[in-house]
C-alpha positions as a Markdown table, in Angstrom:
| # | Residue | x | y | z |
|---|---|---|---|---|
| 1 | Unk | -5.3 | -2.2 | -14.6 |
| 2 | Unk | -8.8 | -2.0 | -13.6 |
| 3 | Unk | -10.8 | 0.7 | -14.9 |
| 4 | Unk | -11.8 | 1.2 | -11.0 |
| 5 | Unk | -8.2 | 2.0 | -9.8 |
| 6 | Unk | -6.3 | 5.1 | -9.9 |
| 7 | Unk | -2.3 | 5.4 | -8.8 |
| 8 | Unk | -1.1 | 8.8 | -8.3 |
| 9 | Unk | 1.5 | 10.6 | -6.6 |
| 10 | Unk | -1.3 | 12.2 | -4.3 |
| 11 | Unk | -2.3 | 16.2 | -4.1 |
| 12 | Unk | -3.3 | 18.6 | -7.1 |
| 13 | Unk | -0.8 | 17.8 | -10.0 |
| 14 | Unk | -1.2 | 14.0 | -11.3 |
| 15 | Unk | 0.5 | 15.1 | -14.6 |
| 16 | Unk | 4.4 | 16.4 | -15.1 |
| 17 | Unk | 4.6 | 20.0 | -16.2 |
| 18 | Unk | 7.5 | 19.4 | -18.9 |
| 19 | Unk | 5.9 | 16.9 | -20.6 |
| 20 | Unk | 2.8 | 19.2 | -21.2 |
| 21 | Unk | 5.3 | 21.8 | -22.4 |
| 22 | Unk | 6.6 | 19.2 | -25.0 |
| 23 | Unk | 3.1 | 18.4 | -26.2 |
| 24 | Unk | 2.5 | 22.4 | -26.2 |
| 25 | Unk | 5.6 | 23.4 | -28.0 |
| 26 | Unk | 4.5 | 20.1 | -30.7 |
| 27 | Unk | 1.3 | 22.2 | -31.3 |
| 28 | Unk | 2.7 | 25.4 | -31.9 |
| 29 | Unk | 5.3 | 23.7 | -34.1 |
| 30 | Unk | 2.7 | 21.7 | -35.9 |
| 31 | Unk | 0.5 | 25.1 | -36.8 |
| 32 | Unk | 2.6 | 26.4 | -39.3 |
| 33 | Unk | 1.5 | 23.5 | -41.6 |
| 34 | Unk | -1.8 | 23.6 | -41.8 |
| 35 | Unk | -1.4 | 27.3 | -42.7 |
| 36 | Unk | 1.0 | 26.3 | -45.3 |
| 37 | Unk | -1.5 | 23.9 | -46.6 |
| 38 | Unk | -4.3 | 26.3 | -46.7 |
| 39 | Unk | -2.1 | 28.7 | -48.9 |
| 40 | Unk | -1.4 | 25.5 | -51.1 |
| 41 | Unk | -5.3 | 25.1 | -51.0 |
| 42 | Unk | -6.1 | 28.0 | -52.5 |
| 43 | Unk | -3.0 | 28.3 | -55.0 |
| 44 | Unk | -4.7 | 25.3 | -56.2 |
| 45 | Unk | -7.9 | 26.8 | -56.4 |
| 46 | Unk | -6.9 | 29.6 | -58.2 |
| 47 | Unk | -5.0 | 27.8 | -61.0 |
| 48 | Unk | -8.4 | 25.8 | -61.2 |
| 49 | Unk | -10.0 | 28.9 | -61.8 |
| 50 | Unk | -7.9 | 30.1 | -64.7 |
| 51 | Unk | -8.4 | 26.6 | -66.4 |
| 52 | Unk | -12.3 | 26.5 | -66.5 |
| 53 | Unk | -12.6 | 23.1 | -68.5 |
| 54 | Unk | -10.9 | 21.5 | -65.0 |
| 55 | Unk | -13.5 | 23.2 | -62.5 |
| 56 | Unk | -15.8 | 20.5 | -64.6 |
| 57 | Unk | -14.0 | 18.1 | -62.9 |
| 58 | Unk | -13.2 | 19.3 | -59.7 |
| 59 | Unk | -15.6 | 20.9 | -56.9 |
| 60 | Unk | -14.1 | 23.9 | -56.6 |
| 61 | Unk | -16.1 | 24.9 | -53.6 |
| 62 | Unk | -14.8 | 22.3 | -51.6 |
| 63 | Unk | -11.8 | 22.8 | -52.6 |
| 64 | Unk | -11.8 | 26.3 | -51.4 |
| 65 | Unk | -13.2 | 25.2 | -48.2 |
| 66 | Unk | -11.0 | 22.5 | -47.6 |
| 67 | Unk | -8.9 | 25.9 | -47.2 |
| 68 | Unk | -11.2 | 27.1 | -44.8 |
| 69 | Unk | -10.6 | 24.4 | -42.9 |
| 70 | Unk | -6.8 | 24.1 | -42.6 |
| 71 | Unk | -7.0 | 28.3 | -41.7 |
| 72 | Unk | -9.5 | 27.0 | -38.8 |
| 73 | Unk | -6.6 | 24.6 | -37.7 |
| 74 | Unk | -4.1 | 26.4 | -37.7 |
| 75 | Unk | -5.6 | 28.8 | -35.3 |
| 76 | Unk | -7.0 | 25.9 | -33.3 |
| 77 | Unk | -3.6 | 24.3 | -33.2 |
| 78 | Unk | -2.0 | 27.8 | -32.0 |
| 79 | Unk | -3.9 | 28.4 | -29.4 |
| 80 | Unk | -4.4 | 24.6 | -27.8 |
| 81 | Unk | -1.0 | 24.8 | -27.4 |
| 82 | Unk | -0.3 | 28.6 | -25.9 |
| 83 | Unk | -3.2 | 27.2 | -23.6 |
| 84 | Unk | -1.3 | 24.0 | -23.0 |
| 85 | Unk | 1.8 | 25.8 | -22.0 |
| 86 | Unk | 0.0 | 27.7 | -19.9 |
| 87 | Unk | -1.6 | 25.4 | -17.6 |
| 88 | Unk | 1.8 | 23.4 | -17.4 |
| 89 | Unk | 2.9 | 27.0 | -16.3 |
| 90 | Unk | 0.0 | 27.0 | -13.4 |
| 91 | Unk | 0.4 | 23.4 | -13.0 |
| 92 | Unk | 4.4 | 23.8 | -11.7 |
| 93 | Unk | 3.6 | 26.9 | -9.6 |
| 94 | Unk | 1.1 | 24.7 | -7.4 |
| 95 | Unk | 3.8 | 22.4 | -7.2 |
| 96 | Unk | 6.2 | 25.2 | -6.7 |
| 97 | Unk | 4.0 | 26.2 | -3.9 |
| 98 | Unk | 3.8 | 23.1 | -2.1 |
| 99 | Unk | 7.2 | 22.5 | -2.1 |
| 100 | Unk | 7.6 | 26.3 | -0.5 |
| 101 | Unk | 4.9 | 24.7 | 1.8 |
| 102 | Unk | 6.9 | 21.8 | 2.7 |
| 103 | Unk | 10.0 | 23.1 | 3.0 |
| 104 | Unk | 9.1 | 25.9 | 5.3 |
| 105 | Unk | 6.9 | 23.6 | 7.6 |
| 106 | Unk | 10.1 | 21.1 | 8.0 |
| 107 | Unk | 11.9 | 24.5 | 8.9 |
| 108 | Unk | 14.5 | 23.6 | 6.2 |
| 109 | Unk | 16.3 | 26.7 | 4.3 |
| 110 | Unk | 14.4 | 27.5 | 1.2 |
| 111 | Unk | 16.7 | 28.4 | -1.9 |
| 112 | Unk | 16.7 | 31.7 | -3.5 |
| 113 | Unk | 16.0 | 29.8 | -6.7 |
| 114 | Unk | 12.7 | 28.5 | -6.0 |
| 115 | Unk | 11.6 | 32.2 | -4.6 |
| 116 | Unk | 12.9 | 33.3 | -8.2 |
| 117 | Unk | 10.7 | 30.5 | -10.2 |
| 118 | Unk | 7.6 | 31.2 | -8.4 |
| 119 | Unk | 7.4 | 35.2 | -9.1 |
| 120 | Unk | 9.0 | 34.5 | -12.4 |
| 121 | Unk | 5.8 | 32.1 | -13.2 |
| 122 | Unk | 3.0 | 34.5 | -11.9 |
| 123 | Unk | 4.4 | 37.4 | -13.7 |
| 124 | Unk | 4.5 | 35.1 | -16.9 |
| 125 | Unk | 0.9 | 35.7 | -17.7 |
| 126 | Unk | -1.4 | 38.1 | -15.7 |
| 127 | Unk | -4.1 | 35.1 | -16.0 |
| 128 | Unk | -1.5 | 32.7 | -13.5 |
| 129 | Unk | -2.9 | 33.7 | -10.1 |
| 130 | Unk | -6.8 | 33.3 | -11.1 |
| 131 | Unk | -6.0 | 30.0 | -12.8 |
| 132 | Unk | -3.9 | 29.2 | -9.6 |
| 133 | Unk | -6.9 | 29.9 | -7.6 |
| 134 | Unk | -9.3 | 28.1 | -9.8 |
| 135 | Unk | -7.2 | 24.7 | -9.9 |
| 136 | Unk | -6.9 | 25.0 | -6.0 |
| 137 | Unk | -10.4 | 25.1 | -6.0 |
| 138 | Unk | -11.2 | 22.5 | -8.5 |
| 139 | Unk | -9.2 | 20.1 | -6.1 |
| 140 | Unk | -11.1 | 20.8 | -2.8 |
| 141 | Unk | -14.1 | 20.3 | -4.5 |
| 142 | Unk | -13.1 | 16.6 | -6.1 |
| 143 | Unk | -11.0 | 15.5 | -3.9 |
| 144 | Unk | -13.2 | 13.5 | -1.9 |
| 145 | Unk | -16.7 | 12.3 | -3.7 |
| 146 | Unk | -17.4 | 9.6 | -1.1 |
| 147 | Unk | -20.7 | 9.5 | 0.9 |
| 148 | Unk | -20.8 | 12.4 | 3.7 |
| 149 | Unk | -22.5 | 11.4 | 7.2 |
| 150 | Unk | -23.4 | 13.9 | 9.9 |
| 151 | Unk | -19.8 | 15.8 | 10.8 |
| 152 | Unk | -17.3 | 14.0 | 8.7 |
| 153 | Unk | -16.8 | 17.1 | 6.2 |
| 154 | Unk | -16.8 | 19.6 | 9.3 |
| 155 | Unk | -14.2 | 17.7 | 11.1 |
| 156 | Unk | -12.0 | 16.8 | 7.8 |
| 157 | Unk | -12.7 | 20.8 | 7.0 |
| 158 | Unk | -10.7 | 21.3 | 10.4 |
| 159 | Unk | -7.3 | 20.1 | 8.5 |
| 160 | Unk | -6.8 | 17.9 | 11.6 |
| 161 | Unk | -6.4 | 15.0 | 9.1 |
| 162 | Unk | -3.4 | 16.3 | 7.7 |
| 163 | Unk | -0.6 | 16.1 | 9.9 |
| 164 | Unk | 3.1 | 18.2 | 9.6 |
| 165 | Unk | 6.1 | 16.7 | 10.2 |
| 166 | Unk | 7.3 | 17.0 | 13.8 |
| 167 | Unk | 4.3 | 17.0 | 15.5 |
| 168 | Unk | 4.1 | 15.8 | 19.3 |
| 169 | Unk | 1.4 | 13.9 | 20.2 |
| 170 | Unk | -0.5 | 15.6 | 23.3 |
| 171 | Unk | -1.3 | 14.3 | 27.0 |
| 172 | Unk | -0.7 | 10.6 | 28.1 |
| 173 | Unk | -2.5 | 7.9 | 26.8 |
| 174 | Unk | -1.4 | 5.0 | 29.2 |
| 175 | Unk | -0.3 | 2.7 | 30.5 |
| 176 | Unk | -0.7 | 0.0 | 28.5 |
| 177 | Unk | 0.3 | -3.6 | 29.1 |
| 178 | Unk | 1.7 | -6.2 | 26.0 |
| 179 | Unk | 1.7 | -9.6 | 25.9 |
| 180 | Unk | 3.1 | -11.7 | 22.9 |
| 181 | Unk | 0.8 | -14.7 | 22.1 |
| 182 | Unk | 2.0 | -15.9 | 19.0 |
| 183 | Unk | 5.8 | -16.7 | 17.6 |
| 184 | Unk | 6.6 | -18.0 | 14.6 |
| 185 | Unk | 9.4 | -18.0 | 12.4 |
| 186 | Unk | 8.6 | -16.4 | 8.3 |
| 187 | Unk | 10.6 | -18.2 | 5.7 |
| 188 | Unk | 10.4 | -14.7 | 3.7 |
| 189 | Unk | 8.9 | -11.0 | 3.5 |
| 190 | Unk | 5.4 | -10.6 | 1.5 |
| 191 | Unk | 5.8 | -11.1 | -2.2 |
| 192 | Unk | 2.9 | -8.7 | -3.0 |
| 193 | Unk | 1.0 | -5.9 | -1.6 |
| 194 | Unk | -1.5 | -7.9 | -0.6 |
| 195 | Unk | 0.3 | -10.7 | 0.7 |
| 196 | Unk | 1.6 | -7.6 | 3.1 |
| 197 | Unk | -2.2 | -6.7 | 4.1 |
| 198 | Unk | -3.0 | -10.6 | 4.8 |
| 199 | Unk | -0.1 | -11.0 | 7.4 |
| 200 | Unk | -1.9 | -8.9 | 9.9 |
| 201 | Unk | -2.2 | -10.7 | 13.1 |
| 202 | Unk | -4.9 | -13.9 | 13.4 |
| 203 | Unk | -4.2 | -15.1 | 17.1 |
| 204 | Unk | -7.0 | -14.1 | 19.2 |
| 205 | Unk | -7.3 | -10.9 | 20.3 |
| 206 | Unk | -3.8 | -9.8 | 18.7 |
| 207 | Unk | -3.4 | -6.2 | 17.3 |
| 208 | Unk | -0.6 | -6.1 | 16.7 |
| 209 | Unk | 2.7 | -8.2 | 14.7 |
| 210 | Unk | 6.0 | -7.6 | 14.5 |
| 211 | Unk | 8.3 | -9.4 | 12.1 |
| 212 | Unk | 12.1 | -8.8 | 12.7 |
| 213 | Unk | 14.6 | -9.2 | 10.0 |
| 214 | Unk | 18.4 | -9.5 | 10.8 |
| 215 | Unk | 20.5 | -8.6 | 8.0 |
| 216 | Unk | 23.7 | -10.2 | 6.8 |
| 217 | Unk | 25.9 | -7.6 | 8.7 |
| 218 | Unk | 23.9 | -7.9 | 11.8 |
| 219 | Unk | 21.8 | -4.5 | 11.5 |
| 220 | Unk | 17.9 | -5.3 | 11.5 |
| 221 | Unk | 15.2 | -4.1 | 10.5 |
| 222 | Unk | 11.3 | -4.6 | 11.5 |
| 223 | Unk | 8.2 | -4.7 | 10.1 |
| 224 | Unk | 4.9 | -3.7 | 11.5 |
| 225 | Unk | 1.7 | -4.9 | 10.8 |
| 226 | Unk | -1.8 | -3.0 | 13.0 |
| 227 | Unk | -5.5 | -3.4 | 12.6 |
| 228 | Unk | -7.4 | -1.0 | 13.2 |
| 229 | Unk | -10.4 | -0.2 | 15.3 |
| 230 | Unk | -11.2 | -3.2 | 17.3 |
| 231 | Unk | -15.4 | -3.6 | 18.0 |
| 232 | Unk | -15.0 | -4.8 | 21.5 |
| 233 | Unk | -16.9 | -4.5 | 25.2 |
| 234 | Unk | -14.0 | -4.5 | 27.1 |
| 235 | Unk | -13.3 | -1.5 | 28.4 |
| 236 | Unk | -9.7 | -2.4 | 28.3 |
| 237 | Unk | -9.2 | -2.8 | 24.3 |
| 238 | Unk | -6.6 | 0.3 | 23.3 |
| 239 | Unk | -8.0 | 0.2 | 19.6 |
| 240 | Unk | -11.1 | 2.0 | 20.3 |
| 241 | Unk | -13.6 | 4.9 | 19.6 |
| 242 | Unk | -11.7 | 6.8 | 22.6 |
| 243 | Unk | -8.0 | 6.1 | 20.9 |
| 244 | Unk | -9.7 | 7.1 | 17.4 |
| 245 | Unk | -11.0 | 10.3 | 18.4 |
| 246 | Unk | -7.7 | 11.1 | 20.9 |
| 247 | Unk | -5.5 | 10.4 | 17.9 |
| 248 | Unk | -7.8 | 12.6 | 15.2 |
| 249 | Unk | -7.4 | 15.5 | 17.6 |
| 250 | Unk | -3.7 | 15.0 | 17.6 |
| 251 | Unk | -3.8 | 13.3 | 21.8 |
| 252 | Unk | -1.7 | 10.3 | 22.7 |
| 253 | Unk | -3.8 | 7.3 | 23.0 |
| 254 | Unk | -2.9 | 4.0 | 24.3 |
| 255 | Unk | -3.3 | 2.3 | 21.5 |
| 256 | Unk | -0.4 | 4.6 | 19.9 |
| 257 | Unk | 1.9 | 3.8 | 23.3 |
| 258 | Unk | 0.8 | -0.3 | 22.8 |
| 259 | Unk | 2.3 | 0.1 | 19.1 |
| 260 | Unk | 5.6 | 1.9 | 20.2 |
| 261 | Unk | 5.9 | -0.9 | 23.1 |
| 262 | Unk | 5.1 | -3.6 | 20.6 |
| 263 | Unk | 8.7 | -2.3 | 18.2 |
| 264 | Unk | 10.6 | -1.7 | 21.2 |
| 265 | Unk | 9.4 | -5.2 | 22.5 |
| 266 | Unk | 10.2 | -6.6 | 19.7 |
| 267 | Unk | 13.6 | -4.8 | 19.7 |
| 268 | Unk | 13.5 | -1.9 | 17.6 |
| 269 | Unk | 15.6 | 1.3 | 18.9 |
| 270 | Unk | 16.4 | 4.5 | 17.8 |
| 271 | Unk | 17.4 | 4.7 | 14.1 |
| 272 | Unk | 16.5 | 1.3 | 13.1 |
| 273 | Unk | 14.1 | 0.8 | 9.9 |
| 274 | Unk | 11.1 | 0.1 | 10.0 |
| 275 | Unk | 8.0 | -0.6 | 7.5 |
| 276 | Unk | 4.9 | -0.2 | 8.6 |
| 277 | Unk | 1.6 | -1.8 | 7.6 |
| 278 | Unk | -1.8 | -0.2 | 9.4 |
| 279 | Unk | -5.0 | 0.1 | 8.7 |
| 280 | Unk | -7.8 | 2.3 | 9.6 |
| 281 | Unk | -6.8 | 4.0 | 13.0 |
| 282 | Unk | -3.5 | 2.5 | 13.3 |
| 283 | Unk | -2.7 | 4.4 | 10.3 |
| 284 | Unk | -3.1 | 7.5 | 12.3 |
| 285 | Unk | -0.3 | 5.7 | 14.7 |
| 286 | Unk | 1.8 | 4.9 | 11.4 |
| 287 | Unk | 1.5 | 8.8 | 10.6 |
| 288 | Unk | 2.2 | 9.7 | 14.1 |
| 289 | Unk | 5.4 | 7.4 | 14.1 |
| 290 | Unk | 6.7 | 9.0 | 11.0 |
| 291 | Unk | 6.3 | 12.3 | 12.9 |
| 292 | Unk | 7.4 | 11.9 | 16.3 |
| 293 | Unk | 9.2 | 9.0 | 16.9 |
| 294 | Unk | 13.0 | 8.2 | 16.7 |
| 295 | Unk | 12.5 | 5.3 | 14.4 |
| 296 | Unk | 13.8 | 5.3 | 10.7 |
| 297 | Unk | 10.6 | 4.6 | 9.0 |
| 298 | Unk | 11.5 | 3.9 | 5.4 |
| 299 | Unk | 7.8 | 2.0 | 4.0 |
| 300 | Unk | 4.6 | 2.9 | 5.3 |
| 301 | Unk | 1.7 | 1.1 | 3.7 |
| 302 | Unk | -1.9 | 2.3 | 5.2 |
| 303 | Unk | -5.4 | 1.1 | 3.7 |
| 304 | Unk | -8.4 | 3.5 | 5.0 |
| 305 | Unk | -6.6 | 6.0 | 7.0 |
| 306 | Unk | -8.5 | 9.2 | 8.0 |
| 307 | Unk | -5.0 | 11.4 | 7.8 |
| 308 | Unk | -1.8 | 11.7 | 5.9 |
| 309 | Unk | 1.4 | 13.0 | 7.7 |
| 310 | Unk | 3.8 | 15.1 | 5.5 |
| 311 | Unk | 6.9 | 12.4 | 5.3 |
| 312 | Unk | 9.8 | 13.2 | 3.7 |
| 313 | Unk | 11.6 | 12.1 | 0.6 |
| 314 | Unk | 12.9 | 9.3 | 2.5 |
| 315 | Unk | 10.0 | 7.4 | 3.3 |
| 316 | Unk | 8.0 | 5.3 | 0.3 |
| 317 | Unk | 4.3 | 5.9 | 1.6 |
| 318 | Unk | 1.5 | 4.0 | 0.0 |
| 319 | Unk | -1.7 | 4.8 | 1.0 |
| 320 | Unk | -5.2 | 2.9 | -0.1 |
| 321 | Unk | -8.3 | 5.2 | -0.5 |
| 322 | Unk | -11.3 | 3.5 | -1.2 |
| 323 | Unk | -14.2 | 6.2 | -2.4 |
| 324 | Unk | -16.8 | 5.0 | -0.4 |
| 325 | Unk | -15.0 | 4.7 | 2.8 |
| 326 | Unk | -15.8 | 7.3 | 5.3 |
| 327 | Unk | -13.4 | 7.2 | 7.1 |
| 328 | Unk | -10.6 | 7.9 | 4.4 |
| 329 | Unk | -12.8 | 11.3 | 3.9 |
| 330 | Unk | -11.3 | 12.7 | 7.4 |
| 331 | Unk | -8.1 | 12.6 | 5.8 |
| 332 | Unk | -9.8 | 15.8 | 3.6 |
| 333 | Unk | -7.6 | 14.8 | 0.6 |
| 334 | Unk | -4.5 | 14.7 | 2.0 |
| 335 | Unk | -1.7 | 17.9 | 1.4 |
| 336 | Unk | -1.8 | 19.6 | -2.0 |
| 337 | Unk | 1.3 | 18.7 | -2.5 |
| 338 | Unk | 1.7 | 15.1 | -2.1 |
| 339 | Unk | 3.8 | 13.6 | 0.3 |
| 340 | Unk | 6.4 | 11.3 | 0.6 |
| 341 | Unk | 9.3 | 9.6 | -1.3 |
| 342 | Unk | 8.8 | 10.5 | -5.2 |
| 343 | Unk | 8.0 | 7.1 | -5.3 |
| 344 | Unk | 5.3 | 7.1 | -3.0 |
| 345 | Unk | 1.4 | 7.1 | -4.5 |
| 346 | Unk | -2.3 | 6.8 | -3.6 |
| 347 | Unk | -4.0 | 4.5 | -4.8 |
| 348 | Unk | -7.8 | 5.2 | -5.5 |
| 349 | Unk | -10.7 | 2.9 | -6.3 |
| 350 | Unk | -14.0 | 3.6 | -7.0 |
| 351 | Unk | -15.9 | 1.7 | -5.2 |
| 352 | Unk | -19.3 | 3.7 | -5.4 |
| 353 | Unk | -20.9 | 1.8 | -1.7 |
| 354 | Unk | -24.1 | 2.4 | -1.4 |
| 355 | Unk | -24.5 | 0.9 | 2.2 |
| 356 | Unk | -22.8 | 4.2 | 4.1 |
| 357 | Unk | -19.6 | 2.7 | 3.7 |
| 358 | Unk | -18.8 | 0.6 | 6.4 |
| 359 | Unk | -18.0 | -2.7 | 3.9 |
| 360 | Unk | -15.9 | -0.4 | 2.0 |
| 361 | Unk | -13.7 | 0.1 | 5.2 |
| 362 | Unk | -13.4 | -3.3 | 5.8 |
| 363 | Unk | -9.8 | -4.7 | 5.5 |
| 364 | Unk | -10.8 | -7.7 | 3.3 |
| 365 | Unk | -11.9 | -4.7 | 0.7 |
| 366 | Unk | -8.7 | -3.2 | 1.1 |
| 367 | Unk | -7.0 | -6.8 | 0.4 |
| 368 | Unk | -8.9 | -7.0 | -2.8 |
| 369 | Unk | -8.0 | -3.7 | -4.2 |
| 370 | Unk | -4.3 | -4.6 | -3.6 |
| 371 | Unk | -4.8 | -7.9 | -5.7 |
| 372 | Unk | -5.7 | -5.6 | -8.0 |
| 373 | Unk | -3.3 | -3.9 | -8.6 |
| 374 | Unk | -0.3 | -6.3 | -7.8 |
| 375 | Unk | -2.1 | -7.6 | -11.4 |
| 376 | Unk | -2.0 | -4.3 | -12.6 |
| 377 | Unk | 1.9 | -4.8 | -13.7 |
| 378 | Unk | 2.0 | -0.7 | -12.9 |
| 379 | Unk | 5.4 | -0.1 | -12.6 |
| 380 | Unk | 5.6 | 2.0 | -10.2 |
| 381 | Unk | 5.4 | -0.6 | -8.1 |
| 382 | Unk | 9.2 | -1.5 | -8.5 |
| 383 | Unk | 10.6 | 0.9 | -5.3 |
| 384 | Unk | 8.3 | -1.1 | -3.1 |
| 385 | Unk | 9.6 | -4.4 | -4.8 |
| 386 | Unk | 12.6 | -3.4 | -3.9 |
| 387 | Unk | 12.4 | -2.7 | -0.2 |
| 388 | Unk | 11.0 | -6.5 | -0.3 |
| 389 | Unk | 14.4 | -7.7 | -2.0 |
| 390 | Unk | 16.4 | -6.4 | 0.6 |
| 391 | Unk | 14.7 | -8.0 | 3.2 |
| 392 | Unk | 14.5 | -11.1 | 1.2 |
| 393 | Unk | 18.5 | -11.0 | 2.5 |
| 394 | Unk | 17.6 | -11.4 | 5.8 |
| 395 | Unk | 19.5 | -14.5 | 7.6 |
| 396 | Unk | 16.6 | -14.8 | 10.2 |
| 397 | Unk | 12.8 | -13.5 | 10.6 |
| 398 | Unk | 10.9 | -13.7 | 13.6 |
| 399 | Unk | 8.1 | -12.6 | 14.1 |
| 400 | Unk | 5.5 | -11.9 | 17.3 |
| 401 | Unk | 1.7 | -11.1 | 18.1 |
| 402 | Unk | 0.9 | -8.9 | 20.9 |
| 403 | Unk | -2.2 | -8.1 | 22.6 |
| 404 | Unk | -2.4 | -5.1 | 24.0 |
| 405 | Unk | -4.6 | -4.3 | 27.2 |
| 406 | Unk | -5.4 | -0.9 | 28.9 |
| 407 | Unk | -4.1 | -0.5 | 32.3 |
């Protein structure tokens, strides 16, 4: 994998609790020895002593401080691991935490159990809350080390880039009108992450594209692929500065009504899967789907998106974060927590712009970065593979372009 990319699970905790407490309970186990050694040390050292025609032969002062040393270790080796079991100890009461958080925003019954883990943790070690604090802190100061412009951090400080589930979109946004300009017919699904960004649609003016799979037992499924913000004079394109800002301050915008009208044109109803592929601000749509709409979203790939919607464990989100792009710093790191399947993962590169950002927003950046890591062999990779096998089933694909107009 490039040393530029990072894939993660998202939020604080990018390591698992237990297997720092395996590491931790190796050191403690391992500490022991060296105090065994040291008291074999200086056994030795004394018998050397007692024999002085052998302390001729033998530097018996490094010898005794070779004891020295293994005393040093074992206390080293003691307390790197009580400290190791400790921050595994902080590191699961974040994530304890969050999925309180979760749970209680999707207004789904929390267990008595995880009340019971979380007070059991910060009454483990009177240093748990501090250390709590600290990590939180640690995390809203890191998670975003992109280049700032004007606003950006006092609008991502808002938290309107992080989006609950069951949100409603505000106000009207339309009407829109939709008009398909391109049909073809896909012989199969993307192969590769960034086969998936390179099927966003070419004809002219097009948005948006729908691809429709119909399954073996006649159930479909459809797959949506958005651009973003379109630079455009015409006061009629929906994918503009006015949809971007509507959208960041949670109003409906009619480029979020030309995207629902583009699945239903393309046949999609209520309960039908759908994978979504959006970049920029139709990845505020994608998050706005997953929250509002009726639609089974299952996949929901977004490169560049300035906010993250809390999904549950049934959708596989992906999202792209490029460290230059500012407009992936509205998202304000995302939820604590992570979100999404516990397959789902951000994937971070580095791209250290020094040009404000603006080519590191660019989809053709975005394309490259998932080259990279289809090469990457991570894999993690496999639960998206297999969304793509399933479709790979599909006894027909047709797919359409739309261009979407303001009314």
């Amino acid at each position: 994998m490039s040393d530029d990319l990072e894939i993660r699970h998202g939020g604080i905790v990018s390591v698992d609790p237990e297997a720092l407490r395996v590491v931790a309970d190796a050191l403690v186990a391992l500490a022991p020895k060296f105090a065994d050694a040291a008291a074999a040390v200086r056994r030795a050292h004394g018998c050397l002593l007692a024999l002085p025609p052998a302390t001729l032969r033998v530097d018996t002062s490094a010898l005794w401080g070779s004891a020295e040393r293994a005393e040093a270790l074992h206390a080293e080796c003691r307390e790197t691991g009580e400290n190791t079991r400790l921050m595994a100890d902080v590191f699961e009461l974040v994530e304890r935490r969050a999925e309180l958080d979760a749970l209680e925003i999707q207004g789904k019954a929390v267990p008595d159990a995880l009340y019971d883990r979380i007070d059991e943790l910060v009454a483990s070690d009177p240093r748990m809350l501090d250390m709590e604090a600290w990590l939180l802190s640690e995390w809203e100061d890191g998670h975003y080390d992109g280049p700032v412009i004007g606003g950006v951090t006092a609008f991502a400080a808002l938290g309107l880039g992080r989006i609950p589930p069951g949100v409603k979109l505000a106000g009207g946004g339309g009407p829109v009108s939709l008009t398909p300009v391109r049909q073809s017919a896909p012989l199969v699904p993307p192969g590769s992450l960034a086969e998936a960004f390179r099927r966003f649609p070419t004809a002219d003016g097009a948005q948006l594209k729908v691809e429709k799979y119909t399954m073996p037992d006649g159930a479909r499924q459809f797959v949506l692929y958005s651009k973003g913000t379109q630079v455009s004079l015409d006061p009629d394109e929906p994918f503009d500065m006015k949809s971007n800002a509507q959208l960041y301050l949670r109003q409906e915008s009619a480029s979020y009504l030309a995207t629902v009208e583009a699945l239903e044109a393309s046949g999609a109803r209520a309960g039908d899967e759908v994978h979504l592929y959006a970049h920029s601000q139709a990845a505020m749509n994608a998050a706005y789907l997953i929250a509002q709409s009726d639609l089974d979203v299952t996949v929901s790939v977004t490169a560049g998106g300035p906010m993250q919607t809390a999904a549950g464990d049934d959708v596989l989100k992906i999202d792209f974060v490029h460290t230059g792009d500012i407009v992936g710093s509205l998202a304000d790191g995302g939820f604590p927590g992570g979100t999404g399947s516990p397959d789902s993962m951000v994937i971070t590169r580095d791209t250290s712009s020094v040009d404000l950002g603006i080519p590191d927003h660019l989809m053709s950046e975005y394309e490259h970065t998932a080259e990279l890591v289809d090469e990457s062999g991570d894999p993690r990779l496999e639960a998206w593979r297999d969304k793509q096998r399933v479709l790979t089933q599909a006894v027909s694909i047709e797919s359409t372009e739309y261009v979407a107009k303001r009314e």
